[in-house]
C-alpha positions in Angstrom: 42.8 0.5 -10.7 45.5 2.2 -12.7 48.8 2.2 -13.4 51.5 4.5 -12.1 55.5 4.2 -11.9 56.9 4.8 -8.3 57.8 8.6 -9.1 54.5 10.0 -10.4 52.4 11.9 -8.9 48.9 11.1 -7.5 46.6 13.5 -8.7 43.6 13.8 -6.4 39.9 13.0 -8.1 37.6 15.9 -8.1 34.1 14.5 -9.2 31.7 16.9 -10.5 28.5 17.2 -9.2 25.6 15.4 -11.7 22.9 17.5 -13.0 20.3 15.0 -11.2 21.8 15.3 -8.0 21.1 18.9 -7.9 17.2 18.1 -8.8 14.9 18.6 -6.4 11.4 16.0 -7.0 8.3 17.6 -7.0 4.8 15.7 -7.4 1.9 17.7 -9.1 -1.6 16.4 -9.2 -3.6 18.9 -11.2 -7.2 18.7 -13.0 -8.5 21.3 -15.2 -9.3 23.5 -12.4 -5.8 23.9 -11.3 -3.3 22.1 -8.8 -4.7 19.8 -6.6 -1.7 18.9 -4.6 2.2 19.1 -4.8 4.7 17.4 -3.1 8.4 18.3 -2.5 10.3 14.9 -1.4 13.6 15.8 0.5 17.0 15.7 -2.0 18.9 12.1 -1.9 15.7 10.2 -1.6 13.8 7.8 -4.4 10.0 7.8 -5.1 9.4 4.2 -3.8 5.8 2.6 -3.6 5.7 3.4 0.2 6.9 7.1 -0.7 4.2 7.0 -3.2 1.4 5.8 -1.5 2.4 8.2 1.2 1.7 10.5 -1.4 -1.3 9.3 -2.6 -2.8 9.5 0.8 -1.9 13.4 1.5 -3.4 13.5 -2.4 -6.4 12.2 -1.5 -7.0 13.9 1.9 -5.9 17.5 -0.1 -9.2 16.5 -2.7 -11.3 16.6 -0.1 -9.9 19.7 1.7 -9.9 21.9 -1.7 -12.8 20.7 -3.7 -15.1 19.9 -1.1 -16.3 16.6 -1.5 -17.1 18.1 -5.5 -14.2 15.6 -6.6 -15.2 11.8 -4.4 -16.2 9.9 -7.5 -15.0 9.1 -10.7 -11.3 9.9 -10.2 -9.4 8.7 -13.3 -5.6 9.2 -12.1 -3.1 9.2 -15.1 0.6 8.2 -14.0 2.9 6.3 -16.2 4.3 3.1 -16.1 6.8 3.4 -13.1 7.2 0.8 -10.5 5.9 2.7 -7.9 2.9 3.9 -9.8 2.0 0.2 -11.0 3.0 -1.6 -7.4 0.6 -4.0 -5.5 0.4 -1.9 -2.9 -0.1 1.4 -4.8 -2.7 -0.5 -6.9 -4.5 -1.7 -3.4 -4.9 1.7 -2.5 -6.1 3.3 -5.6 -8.5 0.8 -6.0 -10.0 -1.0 -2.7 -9.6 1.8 -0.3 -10.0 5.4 -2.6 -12.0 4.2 -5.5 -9.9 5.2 -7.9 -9.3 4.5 -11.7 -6.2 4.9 -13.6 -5.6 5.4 -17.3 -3.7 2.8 -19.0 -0.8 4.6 -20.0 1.0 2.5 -23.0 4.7 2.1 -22.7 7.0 4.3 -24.6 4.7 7.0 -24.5 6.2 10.1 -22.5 3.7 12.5 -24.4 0.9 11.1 -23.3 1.4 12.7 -19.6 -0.3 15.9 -19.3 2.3 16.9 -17.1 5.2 16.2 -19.0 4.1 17.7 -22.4 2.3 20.5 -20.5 3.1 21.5 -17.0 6.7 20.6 -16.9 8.3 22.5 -19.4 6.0 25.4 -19.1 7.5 25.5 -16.0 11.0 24.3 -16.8 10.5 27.6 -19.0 9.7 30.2 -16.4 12.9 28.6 -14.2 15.4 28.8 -16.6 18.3 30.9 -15.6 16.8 31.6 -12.1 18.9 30.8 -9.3 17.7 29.9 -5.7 19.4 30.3 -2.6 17.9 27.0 -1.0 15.6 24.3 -1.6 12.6 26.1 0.3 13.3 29.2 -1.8 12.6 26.8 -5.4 9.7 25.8 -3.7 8.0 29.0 -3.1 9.2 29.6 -6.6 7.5 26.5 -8.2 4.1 27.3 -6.0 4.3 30.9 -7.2 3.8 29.8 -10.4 1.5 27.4 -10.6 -0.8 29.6 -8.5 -0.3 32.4 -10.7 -2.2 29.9 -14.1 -5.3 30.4 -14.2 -7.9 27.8 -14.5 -8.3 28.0 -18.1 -4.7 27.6 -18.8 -5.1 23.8 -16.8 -8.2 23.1 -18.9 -6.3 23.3 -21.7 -3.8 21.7 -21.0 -6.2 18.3 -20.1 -7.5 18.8 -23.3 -4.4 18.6 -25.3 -4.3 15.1 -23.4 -7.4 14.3 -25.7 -6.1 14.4 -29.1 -2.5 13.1 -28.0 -4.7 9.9 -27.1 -6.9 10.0 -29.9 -3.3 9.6 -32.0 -2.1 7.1 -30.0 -5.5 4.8 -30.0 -5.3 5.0 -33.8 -2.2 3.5 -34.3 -2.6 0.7 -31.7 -0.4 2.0 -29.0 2.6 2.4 -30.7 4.8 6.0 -30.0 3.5 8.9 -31.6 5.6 11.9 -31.9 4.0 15.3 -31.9 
């Protein structure tokens, strides 16, 4: 509420638009091969544990498309601590009906994500300054690239995972930087 006498004017409100509202979420599952799966979700919409399992389930289908039955054991899936990643349900499915491990991922520890000290802002790099007409035409963008690494450039990026971990392991868990 605010204050005004009788003869001043009402200025209208003009909000600008936040940075995250202009985001668009995208999902990459990668091994050291190269992407495995990516999903757009549609603007205005949270990554809930239904969204995610969702996910999860076109993940798991896309493994078996691309690497040919290659990949059916010994999945280790490394996601960070977020509700829908550590959900019942999301845990449920990981575990009873694909099989699949996950990496404990200590809290605090953004580095430790291949795909945030890797992929992202390798990516974030090649996008900056690039303007896109429409959602579909970032997407085409974003696939571009990532089809364009080769395999080695996604091997080393798992292995950088490696000694981030080893860091991390040696001080008990507690946030490493660098």
């Amino acid at each position: 509420m605010e204050w005004h006498h009788a003869q001043s004017p009402k200025w209208p409100r003009k909000f600008k638009q936040t940075a995250s509202a202009r985001k668009l979420i995208a999902s990459v599952f990668w091994d050291r091969q190269g992407v495995l799966f990516v999903d757009f979700m549609p603007r205005n919409t949270t990554i809930s544990a239904d969204a995610y399992c969702a996910t999860l389930r076109r993940l798991h289908q896309a493994i078996q498309n691309c690497r040919r039955g290659r990949l059916s054991h010994g999945i280790v899936l490394i996601h960070d601590n977020a509700r829908p990643h550590t959900a019942r349900q999301t845990q449920t499915l990981l575990h009873d009906a694909f099989h699949w491990d996950t990496f404990d991922h200590p809290p605090y520890s953004p580095d430790l994500a291949p795909s945030d000290f890797y992929l992202f802002s390798k990516m974030k790099e090649h996008l900056a300054g690039k303007r896109f007409t429409d959602d579909e035409d970032l997407q085409h963008a974003v696939m571009d690239w990532l089809n364009s690494q080769v395999a080695i450039w996604y091997k080393e990026g798992i292995s950088k995972l490696v000694s981030r971990y080893d860091k991390c392991l040696n001080v008990q868990g507690d946030y490493v930087e660098k």
